[in-house]
C-alpha positions, 0 to 999 in steps of 0.5 A, spaced: 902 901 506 901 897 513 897 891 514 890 893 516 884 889 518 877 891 514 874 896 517 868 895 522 862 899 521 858 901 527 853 908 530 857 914 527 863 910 527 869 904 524 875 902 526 880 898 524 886 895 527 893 896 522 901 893 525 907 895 521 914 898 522 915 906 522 920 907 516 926 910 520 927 904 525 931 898 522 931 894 529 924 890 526 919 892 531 912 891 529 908 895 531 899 895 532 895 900 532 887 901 534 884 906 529 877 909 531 874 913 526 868 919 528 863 921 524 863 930 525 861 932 532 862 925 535 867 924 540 870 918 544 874 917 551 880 917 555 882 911 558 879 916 564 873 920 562 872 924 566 867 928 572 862 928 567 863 920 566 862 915 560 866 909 558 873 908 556 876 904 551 877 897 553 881 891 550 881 883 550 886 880 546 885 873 549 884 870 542 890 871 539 896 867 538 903 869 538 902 874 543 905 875 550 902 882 551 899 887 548 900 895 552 895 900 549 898 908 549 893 914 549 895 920 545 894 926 549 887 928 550 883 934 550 878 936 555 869 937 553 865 941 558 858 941 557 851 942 561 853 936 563 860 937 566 866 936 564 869 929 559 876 928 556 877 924 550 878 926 543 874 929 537 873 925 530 876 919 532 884 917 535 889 912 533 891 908 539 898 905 538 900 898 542 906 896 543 906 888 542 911 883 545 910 876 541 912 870 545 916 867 539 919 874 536 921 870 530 914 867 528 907 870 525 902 872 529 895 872 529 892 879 532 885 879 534 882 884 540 875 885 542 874 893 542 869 896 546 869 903 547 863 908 548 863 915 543 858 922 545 855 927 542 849 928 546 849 922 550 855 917 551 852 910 547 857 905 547 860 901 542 864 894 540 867 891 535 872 885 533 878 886 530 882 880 526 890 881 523 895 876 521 902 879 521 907 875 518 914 874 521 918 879 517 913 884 516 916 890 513 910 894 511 910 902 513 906 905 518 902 910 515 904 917 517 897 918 522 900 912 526 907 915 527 904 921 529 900 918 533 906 915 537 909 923 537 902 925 541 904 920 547 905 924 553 913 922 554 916 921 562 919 928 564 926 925 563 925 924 555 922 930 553 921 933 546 922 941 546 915 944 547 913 938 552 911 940 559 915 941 565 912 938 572 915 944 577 912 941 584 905 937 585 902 936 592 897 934 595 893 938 602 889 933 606 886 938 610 878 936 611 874 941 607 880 944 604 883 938 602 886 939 594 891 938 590 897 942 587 899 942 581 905 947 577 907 946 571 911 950 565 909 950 558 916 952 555 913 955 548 907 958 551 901 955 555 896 955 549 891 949 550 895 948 557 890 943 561 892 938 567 888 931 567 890 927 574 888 919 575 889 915 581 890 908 582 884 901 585 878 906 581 880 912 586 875 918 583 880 924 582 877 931 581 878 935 574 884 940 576 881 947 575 887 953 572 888 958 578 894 962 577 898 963 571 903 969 574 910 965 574 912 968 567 915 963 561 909 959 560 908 958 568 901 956 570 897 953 577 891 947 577 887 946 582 883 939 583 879 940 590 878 934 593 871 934 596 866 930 599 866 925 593 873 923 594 875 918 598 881 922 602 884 916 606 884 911 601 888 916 597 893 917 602 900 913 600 897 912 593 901 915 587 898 919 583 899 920 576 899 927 572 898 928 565 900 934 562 897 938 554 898 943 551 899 945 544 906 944 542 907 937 546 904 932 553 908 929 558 906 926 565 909 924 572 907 921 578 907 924 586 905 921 592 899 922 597 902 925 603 
């Protein structure tokens, strides 16, 4: 079994941090993982919440040792609409794999991250934790299968797509005053069931959901549409790169466009 911190308990959630190697890599790579537990009905967020808001997970690393840096991976997530518009997150609880770059490669390292995240049911409530975890130089432990599945779930560029995943056919964006929107075609090549679209822009720019229009292509095609309305700041938007993500059942991958 991989190295884990205990776990921490909190309101109708724990999480723990674990670090280990996947059983099929022989180059010795050590990986950490944040795992979040949810009590039934509860839900967690994305790294964007979506239009109905709530708060990310956010990640200090600061008193570690022996680390460099520390990039956190996020599954690919669902959508939730309620009352109270819509969200993006996962149901239950998500593993969220960190790729680690340790300053001295040959050296043990001391992981320690302050988490602070929120979780919903009803309301959104947040939530902290710290985590601590020693892992030595030559770490051999075995990355549970969750963990590895985990990193399967990770939207892939669309040059490494697995069969299954996604294809971004074309994506514009028209900023033409009150019918200013954004355009997204895509492919689902075993189908487009659970077929969604998440977009996200950079320096905190809010981005609308994108909302499905068309499914007319044939072999799994499909059209999303975010209207860019009033609360969209169309001329700091223009010259940005916009990130896409795209989910479905069989696979998620992502790509990038810029505002013309």
């Amino acid at each position: 079994m991989a190295a884990s911190s205990p776990w921490v308990e909190g309101h109708k959630a724990k999480v723990r941090l674990l670090a280990g190697r996947l059983a099929s890599d022989d180059s010795g790579v050590v990986r950490a993982f944040v795992e979040i537990v949810l009590e039934p009905g509860w839900k967690t967020y994305w790294r964007t919440p979506g239009d109905a808001g709530g708060l990310p997970p956010s990640f200090d690393w600061s008193k570690s040792s022996n680390l460099a840096a520390a990039e956190v991976a996020f599954p690919a997530p669902q959508r939730f609409t309620d009352k109270a518009g819509s969200t993006i997150g996962y149901e239950g609880g998500v593993v969220l794999p960190v790729a680690l770059t340790l300053q001295r490669p040959d050296a043990p390292a001391s992981l320690v991250v302050g988490l602070h995240y929120g979780i919903c049911k009803d309301i959104c409530i947040p939530a902290e934790a710290e985590l601590a975890l020693d892992v030595a130089a030559d770490d051999s432990e075995v990355l549970p299968a969750d963990a590895v599945q985990a990193l399967d779930q990770v939207p892939r560029p669309q040059d490494k797509l697995a069969p299954g995943d996604p294809v971004l056919t074309a994506a514009r964006a028209t900023l033409d005053g009150a019918a200013s929107k954004i355009t997204i075609e895509a492919r689902f090549p075993e189908g487009d069931a659970g077929a969604d679209v998440f977009l996200e822009a950079p320096d905190g720019l809010f981005l609308p959901l994108p909302e499905r229009v068309d499914g007319a292509e044939g072999g799994g095609g499909a059209v999303f549409e975010a209207p860019l309305g009033a609360d969209v700041d169309l001329a700091a938007l223009k010259g940005k790169t916009v990130t896409v993500t795209l989910v479905s059942a069989t696979g998620a991958s992502f790509a990038t466009f810029v505002v013309e």
